[in-house]
C-alpha positions as YAML, in Angstrom:
chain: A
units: angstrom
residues:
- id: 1
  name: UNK
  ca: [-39.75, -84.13, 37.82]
- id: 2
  name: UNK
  ca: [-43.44, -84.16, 37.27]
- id: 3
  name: UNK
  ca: [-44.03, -80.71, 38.99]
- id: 4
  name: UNK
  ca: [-41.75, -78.64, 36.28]
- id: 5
  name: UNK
  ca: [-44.08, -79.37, 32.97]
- id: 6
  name: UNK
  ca: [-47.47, -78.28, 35.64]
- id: 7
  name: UNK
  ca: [-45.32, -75.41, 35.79]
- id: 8
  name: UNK
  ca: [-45.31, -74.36, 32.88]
- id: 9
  name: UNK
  ca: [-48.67, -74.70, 32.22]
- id: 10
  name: UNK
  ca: [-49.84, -72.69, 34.69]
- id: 11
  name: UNK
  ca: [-48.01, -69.66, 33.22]
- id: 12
  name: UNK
  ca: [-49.06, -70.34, 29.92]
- id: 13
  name: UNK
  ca: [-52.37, -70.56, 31.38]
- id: 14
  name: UNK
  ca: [-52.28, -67.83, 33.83]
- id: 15
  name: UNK
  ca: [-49.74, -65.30, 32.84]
- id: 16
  name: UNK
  ca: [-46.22, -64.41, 34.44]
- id: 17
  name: UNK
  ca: [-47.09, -61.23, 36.23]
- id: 18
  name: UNK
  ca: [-42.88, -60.80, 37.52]
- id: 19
  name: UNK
  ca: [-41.57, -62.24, 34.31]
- id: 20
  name: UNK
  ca: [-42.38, -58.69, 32.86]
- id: 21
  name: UNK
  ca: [-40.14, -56.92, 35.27]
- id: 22
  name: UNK
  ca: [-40.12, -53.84, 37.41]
- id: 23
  name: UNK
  ca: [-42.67, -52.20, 34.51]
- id: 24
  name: UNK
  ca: [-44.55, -52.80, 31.61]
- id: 25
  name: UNK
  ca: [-45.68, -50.31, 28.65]
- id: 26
  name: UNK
  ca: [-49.39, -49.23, 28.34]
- id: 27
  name: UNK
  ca: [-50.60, -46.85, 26.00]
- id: 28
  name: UNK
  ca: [-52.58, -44.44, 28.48]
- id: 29
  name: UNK
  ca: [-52.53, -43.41, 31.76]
- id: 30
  name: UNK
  ca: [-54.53, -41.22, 34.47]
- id: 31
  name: UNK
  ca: [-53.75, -37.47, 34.54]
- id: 32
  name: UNK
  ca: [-54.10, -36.31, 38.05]
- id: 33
  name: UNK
  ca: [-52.41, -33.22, 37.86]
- id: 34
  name: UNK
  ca: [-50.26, -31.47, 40.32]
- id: 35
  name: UNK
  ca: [-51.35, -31.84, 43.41]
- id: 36
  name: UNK
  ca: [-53.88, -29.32, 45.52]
- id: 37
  name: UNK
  ca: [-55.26, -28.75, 48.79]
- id: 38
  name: UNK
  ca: [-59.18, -29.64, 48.06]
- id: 39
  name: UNK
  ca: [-59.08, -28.35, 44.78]
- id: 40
  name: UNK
  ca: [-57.13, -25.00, 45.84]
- id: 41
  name: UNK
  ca: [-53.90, -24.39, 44.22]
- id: 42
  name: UNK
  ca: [-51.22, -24.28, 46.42]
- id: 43
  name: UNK
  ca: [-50.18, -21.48, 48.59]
- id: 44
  name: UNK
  ca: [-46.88, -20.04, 47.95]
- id: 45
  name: UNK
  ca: [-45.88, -21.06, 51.36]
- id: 46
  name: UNK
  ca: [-42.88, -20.78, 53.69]
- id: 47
  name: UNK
  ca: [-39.15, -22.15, 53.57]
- id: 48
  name: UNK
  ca: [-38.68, -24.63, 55.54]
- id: 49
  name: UNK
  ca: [-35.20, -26.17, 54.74]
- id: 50
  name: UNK
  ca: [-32.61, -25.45, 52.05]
- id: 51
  name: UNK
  ca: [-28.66, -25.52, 51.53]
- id: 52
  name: UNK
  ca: [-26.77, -25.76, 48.64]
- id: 53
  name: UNK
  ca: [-23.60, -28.50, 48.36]
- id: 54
  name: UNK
  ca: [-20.69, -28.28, 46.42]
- id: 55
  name: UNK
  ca: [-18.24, -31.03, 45.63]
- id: 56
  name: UNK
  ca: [-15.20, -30.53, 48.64]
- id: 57
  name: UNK
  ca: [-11.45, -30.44, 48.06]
- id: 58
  name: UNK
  ca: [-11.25, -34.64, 48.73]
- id: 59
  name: UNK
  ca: [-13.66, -35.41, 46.03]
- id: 60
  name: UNK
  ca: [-13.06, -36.06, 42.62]
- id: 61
  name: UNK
  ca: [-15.30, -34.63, 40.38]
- id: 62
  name: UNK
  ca: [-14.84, -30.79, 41.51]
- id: 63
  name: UNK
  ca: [-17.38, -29.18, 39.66]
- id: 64
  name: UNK
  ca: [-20.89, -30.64, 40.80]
- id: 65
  name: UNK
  ca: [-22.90, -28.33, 42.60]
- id: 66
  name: UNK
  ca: [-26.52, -29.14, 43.85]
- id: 67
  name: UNK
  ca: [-29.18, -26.60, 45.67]
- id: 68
  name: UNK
  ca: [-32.42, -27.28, 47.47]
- id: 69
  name: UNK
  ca: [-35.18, -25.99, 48.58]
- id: 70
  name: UNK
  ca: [-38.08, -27.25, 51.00]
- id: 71
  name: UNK
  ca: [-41.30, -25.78, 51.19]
- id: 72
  name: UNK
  ca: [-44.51, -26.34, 52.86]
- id: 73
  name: UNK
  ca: [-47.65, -25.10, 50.76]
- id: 74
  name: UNK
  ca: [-50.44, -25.60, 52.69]
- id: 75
  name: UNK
  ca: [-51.03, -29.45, 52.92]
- id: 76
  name: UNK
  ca: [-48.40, -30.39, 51.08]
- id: 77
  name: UNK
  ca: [-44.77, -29.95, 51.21]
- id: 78
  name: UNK
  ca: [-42.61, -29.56, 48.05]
- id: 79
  name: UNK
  ca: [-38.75, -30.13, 47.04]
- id: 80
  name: UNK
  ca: [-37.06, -28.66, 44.37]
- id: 81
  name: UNK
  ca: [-33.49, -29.60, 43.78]
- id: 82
  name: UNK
  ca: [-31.41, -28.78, 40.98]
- id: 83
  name: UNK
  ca: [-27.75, -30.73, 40.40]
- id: 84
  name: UNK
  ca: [-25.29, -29.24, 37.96]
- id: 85
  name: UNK
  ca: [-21.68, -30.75, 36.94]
- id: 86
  name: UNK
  ca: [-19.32, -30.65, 33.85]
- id: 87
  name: UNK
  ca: [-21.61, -33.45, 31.95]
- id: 88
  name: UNK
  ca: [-25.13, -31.64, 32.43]
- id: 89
  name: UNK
  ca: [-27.89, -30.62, 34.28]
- id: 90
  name: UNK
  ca: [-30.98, -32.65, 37.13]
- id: 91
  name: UNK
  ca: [-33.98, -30.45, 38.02]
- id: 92
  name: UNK
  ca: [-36.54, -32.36, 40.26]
- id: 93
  name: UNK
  ca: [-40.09, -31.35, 42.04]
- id: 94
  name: UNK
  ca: [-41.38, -34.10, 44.49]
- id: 95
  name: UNK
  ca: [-44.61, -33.19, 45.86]
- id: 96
  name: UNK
  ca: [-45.23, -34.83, 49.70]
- id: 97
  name: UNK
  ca: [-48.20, -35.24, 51.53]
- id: 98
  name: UNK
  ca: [-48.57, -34.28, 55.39]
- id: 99
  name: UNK
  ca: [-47.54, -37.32, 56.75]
- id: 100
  name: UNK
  ca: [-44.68, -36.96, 54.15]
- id: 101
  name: UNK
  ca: [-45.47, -39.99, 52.13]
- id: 102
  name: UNK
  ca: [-44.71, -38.97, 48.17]
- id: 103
  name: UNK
  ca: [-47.43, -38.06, 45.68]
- id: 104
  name: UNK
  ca: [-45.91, -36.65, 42.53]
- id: 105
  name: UNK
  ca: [-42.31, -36.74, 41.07]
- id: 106
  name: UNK
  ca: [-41.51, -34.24, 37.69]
- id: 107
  name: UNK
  ca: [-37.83, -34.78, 36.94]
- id: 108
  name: UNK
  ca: [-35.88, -33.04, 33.79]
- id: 109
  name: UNK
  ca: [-32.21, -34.25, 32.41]
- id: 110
  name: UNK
  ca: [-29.82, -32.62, 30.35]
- id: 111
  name: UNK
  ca: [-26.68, -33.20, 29.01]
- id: 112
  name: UNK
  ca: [-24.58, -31.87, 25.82]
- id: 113
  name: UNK
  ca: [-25.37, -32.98, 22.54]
- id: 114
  name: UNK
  ca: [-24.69, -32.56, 18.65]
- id: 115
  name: UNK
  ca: [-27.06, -29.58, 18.99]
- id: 116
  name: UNK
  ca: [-25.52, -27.56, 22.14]
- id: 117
  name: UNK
  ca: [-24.67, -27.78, 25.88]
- id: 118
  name: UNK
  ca: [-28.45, -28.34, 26.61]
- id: 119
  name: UNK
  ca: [-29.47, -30.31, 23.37]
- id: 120
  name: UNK
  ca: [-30.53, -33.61, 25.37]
- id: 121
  name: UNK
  ca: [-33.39, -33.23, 27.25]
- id: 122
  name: UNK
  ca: [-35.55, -35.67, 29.20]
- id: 123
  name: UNK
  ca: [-38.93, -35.48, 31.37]
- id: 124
  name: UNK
  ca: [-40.83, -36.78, 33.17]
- id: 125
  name: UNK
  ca: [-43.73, -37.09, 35.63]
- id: 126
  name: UNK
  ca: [-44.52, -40.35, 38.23]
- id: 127
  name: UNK
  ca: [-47.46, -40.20, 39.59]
- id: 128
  name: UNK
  ca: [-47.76, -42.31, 42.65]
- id: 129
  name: UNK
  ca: [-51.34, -41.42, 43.39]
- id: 130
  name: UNK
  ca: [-52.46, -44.12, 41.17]
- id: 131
  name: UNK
  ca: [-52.33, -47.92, 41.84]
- id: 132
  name: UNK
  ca: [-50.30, -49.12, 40.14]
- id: 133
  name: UNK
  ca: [-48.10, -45.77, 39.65]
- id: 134
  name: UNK
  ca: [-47.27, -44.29, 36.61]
- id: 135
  name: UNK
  ca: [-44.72, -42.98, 34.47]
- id: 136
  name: UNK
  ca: [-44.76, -40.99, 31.75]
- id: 137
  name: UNK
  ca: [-41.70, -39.89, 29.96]
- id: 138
  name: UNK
  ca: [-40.78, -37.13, 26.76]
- id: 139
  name: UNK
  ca: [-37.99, -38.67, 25.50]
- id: 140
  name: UNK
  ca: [-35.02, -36.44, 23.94]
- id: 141
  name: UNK
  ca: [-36.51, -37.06, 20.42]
- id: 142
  name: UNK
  ca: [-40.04, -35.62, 21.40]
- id: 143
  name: UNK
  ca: [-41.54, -38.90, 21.57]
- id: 144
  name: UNK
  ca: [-43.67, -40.10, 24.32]
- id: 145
  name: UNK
  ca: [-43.42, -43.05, 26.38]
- id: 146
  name: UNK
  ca: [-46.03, -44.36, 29.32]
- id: 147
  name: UNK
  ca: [-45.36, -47.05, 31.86]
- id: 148
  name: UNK
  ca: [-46.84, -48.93, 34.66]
- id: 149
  name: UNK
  ca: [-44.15, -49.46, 37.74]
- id: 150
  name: UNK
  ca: [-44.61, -52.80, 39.92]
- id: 151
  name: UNK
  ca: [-43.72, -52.26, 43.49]
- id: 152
  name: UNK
  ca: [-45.36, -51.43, 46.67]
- id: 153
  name: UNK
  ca: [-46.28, -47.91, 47.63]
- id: 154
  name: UNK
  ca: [-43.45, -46.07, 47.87]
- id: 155
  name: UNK
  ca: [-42.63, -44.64, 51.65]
- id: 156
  name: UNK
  ca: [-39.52, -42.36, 50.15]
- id: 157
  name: UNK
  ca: [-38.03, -41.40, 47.02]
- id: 158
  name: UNK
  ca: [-34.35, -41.04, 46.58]
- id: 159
  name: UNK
  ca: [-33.27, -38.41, 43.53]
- id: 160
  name: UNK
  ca: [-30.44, -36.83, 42.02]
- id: 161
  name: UNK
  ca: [-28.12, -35.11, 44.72]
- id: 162
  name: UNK
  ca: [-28.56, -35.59, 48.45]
- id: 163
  name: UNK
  ca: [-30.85, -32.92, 49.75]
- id: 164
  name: UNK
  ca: [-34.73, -34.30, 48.84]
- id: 165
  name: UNK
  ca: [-33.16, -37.39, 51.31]
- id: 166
  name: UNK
  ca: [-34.29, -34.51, 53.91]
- id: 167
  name: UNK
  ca: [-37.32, -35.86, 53.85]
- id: 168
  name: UNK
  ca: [-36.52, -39.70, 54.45]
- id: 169
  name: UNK
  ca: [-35.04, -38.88, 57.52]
- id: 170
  name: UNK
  ca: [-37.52, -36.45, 58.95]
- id: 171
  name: UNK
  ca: [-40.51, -39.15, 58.28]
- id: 172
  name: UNK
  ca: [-38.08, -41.65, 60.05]
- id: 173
  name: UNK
  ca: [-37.11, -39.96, 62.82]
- id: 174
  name: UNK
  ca: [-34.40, -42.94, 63.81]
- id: 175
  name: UNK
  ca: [-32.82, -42.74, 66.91]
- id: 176
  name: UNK
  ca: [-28.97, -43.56, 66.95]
- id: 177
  name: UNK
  ca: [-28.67, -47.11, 65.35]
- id: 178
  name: UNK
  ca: [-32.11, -47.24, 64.08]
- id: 179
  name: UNK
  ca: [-33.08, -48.49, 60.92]
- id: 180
  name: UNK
  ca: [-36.05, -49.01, 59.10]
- id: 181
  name: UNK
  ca: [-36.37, -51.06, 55.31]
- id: 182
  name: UNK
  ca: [-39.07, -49.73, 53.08]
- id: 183
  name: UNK
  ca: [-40.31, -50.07, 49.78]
- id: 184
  name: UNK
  ca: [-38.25, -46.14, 48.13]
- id: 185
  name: UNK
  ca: [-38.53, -44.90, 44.60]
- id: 186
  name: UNK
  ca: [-35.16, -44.56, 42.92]
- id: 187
  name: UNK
  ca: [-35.56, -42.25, 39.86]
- id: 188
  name: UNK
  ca: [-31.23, -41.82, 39.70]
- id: 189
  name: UNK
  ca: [-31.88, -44.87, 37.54]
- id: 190
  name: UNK
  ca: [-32.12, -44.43, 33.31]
- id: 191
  name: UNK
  ca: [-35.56, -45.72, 34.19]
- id: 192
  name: UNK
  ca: [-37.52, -45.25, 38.08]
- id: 193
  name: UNK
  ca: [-37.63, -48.47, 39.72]
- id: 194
  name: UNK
  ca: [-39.24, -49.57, 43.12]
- id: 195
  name: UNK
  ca: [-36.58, -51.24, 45.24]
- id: 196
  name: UNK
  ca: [-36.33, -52.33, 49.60]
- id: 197
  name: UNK
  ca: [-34.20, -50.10, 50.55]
- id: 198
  name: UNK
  ca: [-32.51, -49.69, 54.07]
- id: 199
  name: UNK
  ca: [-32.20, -46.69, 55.69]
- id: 200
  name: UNK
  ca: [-30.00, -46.62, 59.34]
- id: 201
  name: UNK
  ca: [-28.71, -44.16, 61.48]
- id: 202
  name: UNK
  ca: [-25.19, -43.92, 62.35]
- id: 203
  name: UNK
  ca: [-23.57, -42.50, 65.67]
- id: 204
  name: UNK
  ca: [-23.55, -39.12, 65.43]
- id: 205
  name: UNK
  ca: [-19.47, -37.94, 64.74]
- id: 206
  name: UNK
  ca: [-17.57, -34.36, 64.91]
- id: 207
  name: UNK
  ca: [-16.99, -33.22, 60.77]
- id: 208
  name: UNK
  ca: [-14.76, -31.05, 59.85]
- id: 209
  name: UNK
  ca: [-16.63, -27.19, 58.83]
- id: 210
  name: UNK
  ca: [-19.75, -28.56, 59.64]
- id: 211
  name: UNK
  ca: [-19.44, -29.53, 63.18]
- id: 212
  name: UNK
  ca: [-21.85, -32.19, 65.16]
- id: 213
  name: UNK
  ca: [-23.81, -34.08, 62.37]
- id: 214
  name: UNK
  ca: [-26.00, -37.08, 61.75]
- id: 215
  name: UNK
  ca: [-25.01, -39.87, 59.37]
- id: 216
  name: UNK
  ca: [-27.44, -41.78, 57.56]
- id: 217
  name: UNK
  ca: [-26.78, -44.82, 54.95]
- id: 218
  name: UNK
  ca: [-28.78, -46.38, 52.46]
- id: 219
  name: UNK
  ca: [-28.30, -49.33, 50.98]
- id: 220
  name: UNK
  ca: [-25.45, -50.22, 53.55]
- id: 221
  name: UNK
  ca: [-23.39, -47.51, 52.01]
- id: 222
  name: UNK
  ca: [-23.69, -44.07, 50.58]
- id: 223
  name: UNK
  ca: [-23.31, -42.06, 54.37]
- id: 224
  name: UNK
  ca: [-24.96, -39.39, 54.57]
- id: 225
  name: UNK
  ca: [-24.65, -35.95, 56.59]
- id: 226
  name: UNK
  ca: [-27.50, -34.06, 58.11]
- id: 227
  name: UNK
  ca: [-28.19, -31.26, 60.89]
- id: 228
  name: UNK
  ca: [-29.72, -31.33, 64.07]
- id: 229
  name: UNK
  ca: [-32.89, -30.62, 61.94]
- id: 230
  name: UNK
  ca: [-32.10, -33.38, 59.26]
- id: 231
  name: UNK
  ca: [-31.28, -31.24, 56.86]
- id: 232
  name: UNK
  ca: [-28.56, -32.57, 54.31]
- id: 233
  name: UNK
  ca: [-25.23, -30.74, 54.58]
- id: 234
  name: UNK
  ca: [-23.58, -33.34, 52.65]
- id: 235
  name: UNK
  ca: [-21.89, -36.66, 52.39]
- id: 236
  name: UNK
  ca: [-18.74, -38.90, 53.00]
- id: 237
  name: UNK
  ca: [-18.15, -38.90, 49.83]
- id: 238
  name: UNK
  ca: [-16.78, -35.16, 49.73]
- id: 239
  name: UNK
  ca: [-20.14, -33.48, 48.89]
- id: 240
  name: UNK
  ca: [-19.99, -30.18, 51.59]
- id: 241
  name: UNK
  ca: [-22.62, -27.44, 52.66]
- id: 242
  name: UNK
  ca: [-21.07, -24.90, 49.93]
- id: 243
  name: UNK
  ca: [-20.32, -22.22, 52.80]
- id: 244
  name: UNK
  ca: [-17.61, -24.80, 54.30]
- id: 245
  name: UNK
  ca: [-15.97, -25.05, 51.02]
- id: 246
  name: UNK
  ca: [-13.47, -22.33, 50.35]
- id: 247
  name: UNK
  ca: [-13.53, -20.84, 46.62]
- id: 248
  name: UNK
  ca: [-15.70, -19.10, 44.42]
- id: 249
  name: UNK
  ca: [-18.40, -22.10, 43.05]
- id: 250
  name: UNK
  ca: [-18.33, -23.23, 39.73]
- id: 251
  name: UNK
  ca: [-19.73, -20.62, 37.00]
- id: 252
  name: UNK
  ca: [-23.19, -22.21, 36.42]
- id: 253
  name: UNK
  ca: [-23.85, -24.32, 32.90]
- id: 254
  name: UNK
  ca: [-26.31, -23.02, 30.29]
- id: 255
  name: UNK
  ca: [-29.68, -22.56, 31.93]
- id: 256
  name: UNK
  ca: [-32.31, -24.95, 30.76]
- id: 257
  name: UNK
  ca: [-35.36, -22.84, 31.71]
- id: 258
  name: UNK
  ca: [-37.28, -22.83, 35.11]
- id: 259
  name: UNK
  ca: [-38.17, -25.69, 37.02]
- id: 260
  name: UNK
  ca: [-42.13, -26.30, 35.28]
- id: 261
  name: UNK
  ca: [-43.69, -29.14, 37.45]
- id: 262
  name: UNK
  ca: [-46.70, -28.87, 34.97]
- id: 263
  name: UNK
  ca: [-44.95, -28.99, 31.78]
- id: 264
  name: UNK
  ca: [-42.86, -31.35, 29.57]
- id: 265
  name: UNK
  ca: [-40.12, -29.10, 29.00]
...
């Protein structure tokens, strides 16, 4: 009974570094900017990966439609995916290192608002160059907002759609039934968080208009399908490489401008 009241002093004394969660505010933070190869910008480079998914005939919501692209500039390699359904629009750019580790995440929302199909907007840019990392964000009213994430380095990061999970699974490299847990940066979440996460590979199985794939899970769920080259070709959850997918894909929503890595917009 006597050790609860020391308790307490020592975080009034000391501070609660956890009590303040996965983040805390700060009114500045480093600006690294995108990432180069000593100083260089970045080569256009080559293609190295890319599909585009579409929602199959067993899944629900029949409209969401996803593209990807993976490139390797020079000493870095770069993902751009865009995800589009009835209720708005993802656009991400996640910058990786050679070894495939993440530097830089730029991530834009929209969604339908008083103002028109593209009226809500939200960026922004992690930076996971810095220790600790951090986010800043232009919220939908213009304002800015800067936070510090708690966590470990992260190893991965898992996004909006399926496809930047490419690069989880090539860094990997799991055998049949191998798994590996690792500190991942989940920016699907209204704010990024740094979570365990376990990745494991499943037996390899016979699908349907894809033929021989791998299966991956994270979290103990969420299966999904890859190539012999771990590319994602989609998931068990009715996402489908769009050329096994009869039908003409969904007419595209408004465009919200080009995928900026640099810019706020």
């Amino acid at each position: 009974m006597r050790t609860f009241p020391f308790l307490l002093l020592v975080l009034a004394l000391g501070g609660c570094e956890a009590c303040e969660g996965p983040r805390r505010d700060v009114a500045t933070l480093p600006d690294l900017g995108y990432p180069t190869c000593d100083g260089e910008p970045l080569p256009e480079g080559e293609v190295i990966g890319s599909n585009v998914l579409r929602s199959g005939p067993s899944m629900r919501e029949r409209d969401v439609v996803e593209r990807f692209e993976i490139r390797r500039r020079g000493c870095v390699t770069v993902v751009r995916a865009s995800q589009e359904w009835s209720l708005g629009t993802s656009d991400i750019d996640v910058v990786f290192d050679a070894e495939l580790n993440p530097l830089r995440v730029w991530k834009r929302t929209t969604m339908p608002d008083a103002s028109g199909p593209i009226g809500h907007r939200d960026v922004r840019v992690i930076e996971l160059r810095t220790d600790p990392i951090g986010l800043t964000r232009r919220t939908p009213t213009g304002a800015w907002e800067r936070f510090e994430l708690r966590g470990a380095k992260p190893r991965a990061v898992i996004g909006p759609g399926r496809g930047l999970m490419t690069m989880w699974f090539r860094r990997a490299r799991l055998p049949e039934g191998g798994r590996v847990r690792e500190p991942v940066l989940d920016v699907r979440e209204p704010m990024a968080q740094i979570r365990e996460v376990t990745l494991q590979r499943l037996e390899d199985r016979d699908v349907e208009g894809l033929g021989r794939v791998r299966v991956y899970t994270i979290f103990g769920r969420e299966p999904i399908l890859t190539d012999e080259n771990d590319v994602v070709v989609g998931d068990l959850f009715g996402m489908r490489a769009a050329s096994a997918v009869e039908g003409e894909i969904p007419d595209p929503l408004p465009d919200p401008g080009p995928i900026d890595p640099t810019a706020f917009q």
